[in-house]
C-alpha positions as MATLAB code, in Angstrom:
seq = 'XXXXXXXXXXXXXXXXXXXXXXXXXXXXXXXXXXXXXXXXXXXXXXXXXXXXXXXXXXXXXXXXXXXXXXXXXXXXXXXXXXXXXXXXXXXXXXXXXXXXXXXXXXXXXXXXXXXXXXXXXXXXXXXXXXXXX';
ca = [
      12.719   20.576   14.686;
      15.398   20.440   12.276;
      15.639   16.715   13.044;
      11.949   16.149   12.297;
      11.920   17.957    9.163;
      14.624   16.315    7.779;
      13.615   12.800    8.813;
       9.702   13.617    7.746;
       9.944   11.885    4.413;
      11.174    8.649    5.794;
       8.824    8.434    9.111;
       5.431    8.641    6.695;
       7.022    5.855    4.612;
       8.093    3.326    7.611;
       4.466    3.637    8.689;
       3.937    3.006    5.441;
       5.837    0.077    5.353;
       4.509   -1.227    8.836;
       0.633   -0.759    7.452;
       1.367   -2.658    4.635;
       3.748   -5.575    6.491;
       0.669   -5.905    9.307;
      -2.115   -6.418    6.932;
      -3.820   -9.681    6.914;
      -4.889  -12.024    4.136;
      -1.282  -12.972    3.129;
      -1.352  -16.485    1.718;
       1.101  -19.329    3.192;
       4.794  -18.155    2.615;
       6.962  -20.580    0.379;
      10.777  -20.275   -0.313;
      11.076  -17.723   -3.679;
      13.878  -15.225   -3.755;
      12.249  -14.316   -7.364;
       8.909  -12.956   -8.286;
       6.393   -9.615   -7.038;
       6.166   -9.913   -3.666;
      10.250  -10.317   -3.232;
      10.552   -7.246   -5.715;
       7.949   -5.042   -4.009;
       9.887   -5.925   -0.421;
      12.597   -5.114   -1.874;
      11.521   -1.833   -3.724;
      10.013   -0.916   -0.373;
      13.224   -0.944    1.580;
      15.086    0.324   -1.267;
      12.939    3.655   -0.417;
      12.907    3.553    3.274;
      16.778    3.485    3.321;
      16.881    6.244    0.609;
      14.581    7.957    2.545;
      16.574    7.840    5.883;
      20.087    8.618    3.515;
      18.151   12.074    2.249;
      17.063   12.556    5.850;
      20.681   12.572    6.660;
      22.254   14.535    4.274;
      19.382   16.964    4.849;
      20.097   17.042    8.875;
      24.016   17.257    8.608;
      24.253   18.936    4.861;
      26.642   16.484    3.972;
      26.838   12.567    2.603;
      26.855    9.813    5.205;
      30.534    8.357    5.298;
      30.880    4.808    6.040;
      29.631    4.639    9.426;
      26.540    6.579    8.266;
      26.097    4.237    5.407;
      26.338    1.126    7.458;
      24.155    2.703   10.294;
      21.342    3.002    7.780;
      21.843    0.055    6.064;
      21.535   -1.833    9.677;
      18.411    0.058   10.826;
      16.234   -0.684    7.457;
      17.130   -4.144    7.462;
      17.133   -4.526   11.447;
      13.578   -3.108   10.773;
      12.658   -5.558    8.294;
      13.629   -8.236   10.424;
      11.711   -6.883   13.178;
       8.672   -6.745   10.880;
       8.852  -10.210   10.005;
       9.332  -10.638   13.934;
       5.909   -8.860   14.421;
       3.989  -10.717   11.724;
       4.620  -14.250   13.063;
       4.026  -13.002   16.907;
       1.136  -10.445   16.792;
      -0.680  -11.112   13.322;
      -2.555  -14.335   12.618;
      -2.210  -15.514    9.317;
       0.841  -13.836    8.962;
       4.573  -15.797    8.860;
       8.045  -15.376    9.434;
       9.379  -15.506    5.988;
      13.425  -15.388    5.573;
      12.895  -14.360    2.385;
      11.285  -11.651    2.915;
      14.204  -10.264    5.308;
      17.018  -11.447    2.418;
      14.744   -9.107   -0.235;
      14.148   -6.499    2.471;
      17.818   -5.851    2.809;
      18.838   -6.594   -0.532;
      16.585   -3.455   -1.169;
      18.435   -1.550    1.983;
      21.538   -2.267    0.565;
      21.319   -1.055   -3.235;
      19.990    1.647   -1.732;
      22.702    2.409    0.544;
      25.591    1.319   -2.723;
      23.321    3.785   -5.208;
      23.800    6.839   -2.800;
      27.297    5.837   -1.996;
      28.246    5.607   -5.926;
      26.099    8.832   -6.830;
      28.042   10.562   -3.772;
      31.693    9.609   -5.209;
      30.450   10.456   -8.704;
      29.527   13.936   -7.130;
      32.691   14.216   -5.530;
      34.692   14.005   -8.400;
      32.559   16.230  -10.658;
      33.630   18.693   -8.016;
      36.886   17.952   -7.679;
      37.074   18.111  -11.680;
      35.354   21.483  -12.187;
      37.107   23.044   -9.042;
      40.672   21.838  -11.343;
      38.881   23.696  -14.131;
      39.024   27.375  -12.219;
];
């Protein structure tokens, strides 16, 4: 249960995240690493990893190390690559855009190098007030 709760945040936004990547109507993909849709991909997995990261330190009451980091950084951008997987094979009219999957885990990974950061800064803030008492 504890695992559910924890996780709840992220699992409503990765079905999010599927609605939106299995919709139809997308117009015929062209090579752009710059402009809306890369920024909302982006933005999107930029949430989902932060979601997963808060899921985490919720479960365990404690920051990911390393290996957490990198565990979530390789599921939200394995996912987006799965998506893009799913588009091109189940979804007519949709495509199998590499761009997509670079802006998808660009996202993933500032997510994963914003939590990190705000964790050290944390850290020391401690470290600096328990040198204070």
């Amino acid at each position: 249960m504890k695992l559910i709760k924890a996780y709840w945040p992220a699992g409503i936004w990765l079905f999010i995240v599927t609605v939106l990547s299995t919709r139809g109507g997308v117009p015929m993909p062209n090579f752009n690493l710059i402009g809306p849709d890369k920024v909302a991909h982006a933005a999107s997995y930029f949430v989902l990893a932060a979601l997963m990261l808060y899921g985490y330190s919720k479960m365990s009451g404690r920051t990911p190390g390393l290996k957490g980091f990198a565990v979530v950084f390789a599921l939200a951008a394995g996912y987006g690559v799965l998506m893009e997987w799913v588009q091109k094979t189940f979804f007519p009219n949709r495509f199998f855009e590499f761009d997509d999957m670079i802006a998808n885990s660009i996202g993933a990974a500032l997510a994963v190098l914003f939590w990190y950061l705000r964790s050290r800064r944390e850290t020391r803030l401690e470290s600096r007030i328990d040198g204070i008492n």
